[in-house]
N, C-alpha and C positions, 0 to 999 in steps of 0.2 A: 504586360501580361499579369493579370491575375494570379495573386500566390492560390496554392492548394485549400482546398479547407480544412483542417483542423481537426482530426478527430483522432488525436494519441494525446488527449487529457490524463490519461493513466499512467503513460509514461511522463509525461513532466506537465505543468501548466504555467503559462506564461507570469511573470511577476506582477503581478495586481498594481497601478498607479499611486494607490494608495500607500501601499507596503516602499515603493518606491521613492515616493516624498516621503517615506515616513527614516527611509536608511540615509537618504543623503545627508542631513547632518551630520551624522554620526561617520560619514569617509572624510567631511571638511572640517567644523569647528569643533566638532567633541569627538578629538581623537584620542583620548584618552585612555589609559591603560587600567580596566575594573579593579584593579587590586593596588593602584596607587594612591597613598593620603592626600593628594593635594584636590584642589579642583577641577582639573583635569579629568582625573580617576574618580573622583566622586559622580561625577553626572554621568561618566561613562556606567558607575555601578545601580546608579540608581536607573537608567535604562533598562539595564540586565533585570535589577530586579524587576520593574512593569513588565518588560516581556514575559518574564517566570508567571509573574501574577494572573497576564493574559493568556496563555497556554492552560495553566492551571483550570483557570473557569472554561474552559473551552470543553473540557474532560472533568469536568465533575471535580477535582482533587485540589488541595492546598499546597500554596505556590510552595513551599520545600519539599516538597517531594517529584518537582522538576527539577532535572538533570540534564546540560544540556552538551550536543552532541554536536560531531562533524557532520553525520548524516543517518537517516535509519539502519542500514547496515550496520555502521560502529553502535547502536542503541542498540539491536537485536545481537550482537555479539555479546556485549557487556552485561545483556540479563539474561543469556544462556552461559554465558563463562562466568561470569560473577556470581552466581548463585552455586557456579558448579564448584568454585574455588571454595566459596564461602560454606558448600556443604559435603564436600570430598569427604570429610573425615567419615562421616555417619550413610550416606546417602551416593548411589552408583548407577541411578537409574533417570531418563528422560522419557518424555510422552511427543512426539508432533504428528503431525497428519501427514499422508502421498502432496498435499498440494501444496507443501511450503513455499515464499518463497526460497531462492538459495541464502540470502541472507540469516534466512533461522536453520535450514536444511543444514546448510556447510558448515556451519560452526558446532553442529550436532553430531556431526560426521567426526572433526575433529576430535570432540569429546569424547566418540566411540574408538579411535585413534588413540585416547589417552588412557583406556579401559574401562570408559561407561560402559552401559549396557542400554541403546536406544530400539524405543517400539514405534513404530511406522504405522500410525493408523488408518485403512482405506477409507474412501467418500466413497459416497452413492451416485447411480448415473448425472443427479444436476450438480456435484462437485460437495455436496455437505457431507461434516462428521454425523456420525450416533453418536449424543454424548452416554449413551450405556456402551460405545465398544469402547468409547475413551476412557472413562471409568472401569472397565474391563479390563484394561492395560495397566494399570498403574500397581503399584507394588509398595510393599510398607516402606521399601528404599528407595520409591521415587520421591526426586526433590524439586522435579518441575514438569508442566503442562504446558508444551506451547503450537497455540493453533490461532492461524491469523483471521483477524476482525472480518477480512473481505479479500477472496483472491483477486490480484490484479489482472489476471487474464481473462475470466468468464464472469467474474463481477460475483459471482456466490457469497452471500453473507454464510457465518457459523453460526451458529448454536451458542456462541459463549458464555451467556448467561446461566444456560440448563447446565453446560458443563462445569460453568464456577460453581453450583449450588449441588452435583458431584463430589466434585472436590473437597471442597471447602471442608474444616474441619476436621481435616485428615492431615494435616501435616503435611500437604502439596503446594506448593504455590502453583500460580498461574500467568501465564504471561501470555499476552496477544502484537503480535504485527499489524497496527492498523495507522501503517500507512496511507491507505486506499480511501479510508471513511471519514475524518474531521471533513466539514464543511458537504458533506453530503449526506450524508446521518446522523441523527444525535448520538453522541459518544460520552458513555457517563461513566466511570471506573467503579462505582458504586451497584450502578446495575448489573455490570456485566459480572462484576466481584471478580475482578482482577489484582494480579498484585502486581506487575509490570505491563506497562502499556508503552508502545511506538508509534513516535510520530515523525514524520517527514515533511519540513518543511516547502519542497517543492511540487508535492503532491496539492499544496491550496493555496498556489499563489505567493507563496514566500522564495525564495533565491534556491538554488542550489546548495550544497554543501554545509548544510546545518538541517537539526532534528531534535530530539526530544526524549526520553526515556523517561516515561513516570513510577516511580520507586514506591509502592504503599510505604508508612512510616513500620519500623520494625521487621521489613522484611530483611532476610539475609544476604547482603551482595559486598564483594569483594571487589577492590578496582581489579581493570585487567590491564592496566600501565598504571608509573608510576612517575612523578614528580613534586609538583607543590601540589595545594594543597584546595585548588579552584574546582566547585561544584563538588561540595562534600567529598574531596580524595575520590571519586569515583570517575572525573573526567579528568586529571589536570592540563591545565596548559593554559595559555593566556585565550581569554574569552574572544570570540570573535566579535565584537558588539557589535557592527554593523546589522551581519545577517542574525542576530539572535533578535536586533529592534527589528525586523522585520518580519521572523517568525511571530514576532508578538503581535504586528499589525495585521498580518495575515487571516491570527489566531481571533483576533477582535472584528475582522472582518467576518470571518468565519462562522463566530456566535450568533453574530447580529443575521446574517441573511440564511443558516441553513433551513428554517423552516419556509420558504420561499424555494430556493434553491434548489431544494430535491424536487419537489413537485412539477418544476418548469423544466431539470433537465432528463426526469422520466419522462415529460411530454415530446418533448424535441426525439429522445432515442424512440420511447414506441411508436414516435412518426416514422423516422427512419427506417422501424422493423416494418411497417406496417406498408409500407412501399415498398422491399424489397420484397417480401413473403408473396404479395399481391402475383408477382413477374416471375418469378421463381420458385418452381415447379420444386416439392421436396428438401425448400433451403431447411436446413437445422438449426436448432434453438441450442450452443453450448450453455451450461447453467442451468442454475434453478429460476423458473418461471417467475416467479414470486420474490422468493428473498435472495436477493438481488439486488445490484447497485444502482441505483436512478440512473445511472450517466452510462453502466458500459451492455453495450449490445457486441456479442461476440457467436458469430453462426457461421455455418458452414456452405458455402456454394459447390453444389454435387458438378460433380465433370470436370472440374478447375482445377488448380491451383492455387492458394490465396497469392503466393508471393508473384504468380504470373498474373491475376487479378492486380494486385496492387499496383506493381509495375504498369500495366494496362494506363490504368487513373493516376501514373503519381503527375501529371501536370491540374491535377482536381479534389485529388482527395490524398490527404497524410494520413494514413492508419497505419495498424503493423496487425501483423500473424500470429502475436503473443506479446512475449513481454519484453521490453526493451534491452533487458540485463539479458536478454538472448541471442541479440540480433546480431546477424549473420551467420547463424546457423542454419543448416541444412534440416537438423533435423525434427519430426514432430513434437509440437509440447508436452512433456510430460505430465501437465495438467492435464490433458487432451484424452492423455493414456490413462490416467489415473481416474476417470470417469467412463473408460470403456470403448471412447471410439475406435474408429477402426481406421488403417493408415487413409485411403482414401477421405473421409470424416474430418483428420484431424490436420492433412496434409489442405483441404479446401478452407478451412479456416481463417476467418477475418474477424480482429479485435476492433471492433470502432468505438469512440467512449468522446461524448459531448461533456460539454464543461461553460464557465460562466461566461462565454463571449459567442458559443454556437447561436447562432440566426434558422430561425425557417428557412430561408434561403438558400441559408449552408445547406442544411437537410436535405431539400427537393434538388441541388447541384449536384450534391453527392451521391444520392440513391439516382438518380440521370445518368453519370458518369458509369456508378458501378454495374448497372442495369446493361447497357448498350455493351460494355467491355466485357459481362459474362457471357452476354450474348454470341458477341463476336467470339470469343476462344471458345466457346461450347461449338459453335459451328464448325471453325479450324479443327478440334477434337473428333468431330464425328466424319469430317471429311479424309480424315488420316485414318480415324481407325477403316473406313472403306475401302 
């Protein structure tokens, strides 16, 4: 039988071949420990450093001001607490948006736990800040701004360049979660004028369990553990180098094909919507029409269920209803909420998000599968409610 098709590229994407050959060395002959003098340690560090170097140009920024992680989470912790440590004395206030992930959400909660003082800025019905309500909110004792690159649930890009040039020069830093966007948008820390940027290796094709945190030089951060003395004191612990040479091949992957890459996997997804919308009387658009992720289409089927949708298709189609860090909950996304739907709206909900291995094929199988299975529970629905 046939696996399913593929369309939870949002939540992870498979390891790229090339990322693949590019780690096995590094599990057999160069197992070397990055902070060892001998040879061993030598080739393992100058690894480390290519992948810094490759991650770097990926984002605009110079290879020491990558810092590298177990996973974005531990990066979006480390530049919401590290800044927070780093600026306690002076500074008791944060900025993020309703649509965080919980990655930046939770650790902000925390902070507010520890006696911040955090502002909760709302989006608009397609999931965007105003960066006048986000400059609105900040305070002479805010000491950071974090609102991420692109949500992973409706695919919404931000404003974050209108909001760095807000900020800016105000004695705010800025930080973004953009897990969701290397290798699908261009990502320049320059443009956006950020001063902390996340990245997530398994989001394009690199392994699980390793990530990224880009530091501008001079900004304020604190480690938030402590040990030797690997990745400026602000990571320590021994380098993973397998997965960090593959973050870097990822990252080189990355460079080279996103201007290709966005424009083929908008086409694949506006096919997809453009199939479903066709059959589907009233489907909804969650997100902004426009800026938007090339890859994720996330709408709603009126009368459904999405998780009784999906179930319907899972021998056809792999999606989810949100966001993976959610999964098996009952209950509607708070992104969902945070843009105004209403329970019916946000409870019909289906995430699909194409990626660099979806086929036309995939596409026309999968809008087939999910067509006939809306069909089918929309009839079971209307015969129940009779």
């Amino acid at each position: 039988m046939d696996s399913p098709v593929y369309l939870d590229y949002n939540a992870t994407t498979p390891v790229a071949p090339e990322v693949a050959d590019a780690i096995t060395p590094y599990l057999r002959e160069h197992f070397g420990n990055a902070s060892s003098a001998h040879v061993y340690g030598r080739r393992a560090a100058e690894a480390v450093a290519r992948a810094r170097e490759r991650i770097a140009a990926l984002i605009g920024a110079r290879s020491d001001e990558i810092v590298f992680t177990g996973c974005a989470t531990e990066a979006n912790g480390l530049a919401l607490c590290g800044v927070a440590r780093a600026l306690a004395v002076r500074k008791r206030h944060l900025v993020i948006s309703a649509v965080e992930h919980p990655a930046v959400h939770e650790p902000a909660m925390q902070l507010r736990e520890r006696g911040w003082e955090v502002s909760v800025v709302p989006v608009d019905g397609t999931g965007r800040v105003d960066p006048d309500t986000v400059a609105a909110a900040t305070r002479d004792d805010t000491a950071l701004v974090s609102i991420m690159h692109a949500n992973n649930e409706i695919g919404t890009i931000q404003p974050i360049e209108e909001i760095g040039r807000r900020v800016r020069g105000r004695g705010i830093l800025l930080h973004t979660d953009a897990a969701q966007t290397p290798g699908k948008i261009p990502v320049s820390v320059d443009t956006l004028g950020v001063d902390l940027l996340t990245v997530a290796g398994h989001k394009f094709y690199a392994t699980k369990g390793v990530g990224a945190l880009y530091v501008r030089r001079g900004t304020p951060i604190a480690p938030a553990s402590f040990g030797a003395g690997q990745e400026r004191g602000l990571r320590p612990g021994t380098e993973n180098v397998p997965a960090i040479v593959g973050l870097g091949a990822a990252a080189r992957l990355a460079s080279e094909r996103v201007a290709t890459a966005g424009p083929r996997m908008q086409a694949l997804r506006d096919r997809l919507q453009a199939r479903l919308a066709a059959d589907v009387p009233d489907l909804r658009l969650n997100g902004h029409p426009v800026y938007r992720l090339p890859n994720t289409l996330n709408v709603s089927f009126p009368g459904v269920s999405g998780e009784a949708l999906l179930e319907a298709v899972r021998a056809d189609v792999a999606a989810s209803v949100g966001s993976a860090c959610h999964a098996g909950s009952h209950e509607p996304s708070g992104v969902l909420a945070a843009i105004g739907a209403d329970l019916p709206r946000a409870l019909g909900a289906v995430r699909m998000s194409v990626g660099a291995y979806t086929t036309d094929a995939d596409i026309d199988r999968a809008a087939h599968a999910l067509l006939a299975a809306w069909e089918a529970l929309r009839r079971v629905a209307e015969r129940s409610a009779a």
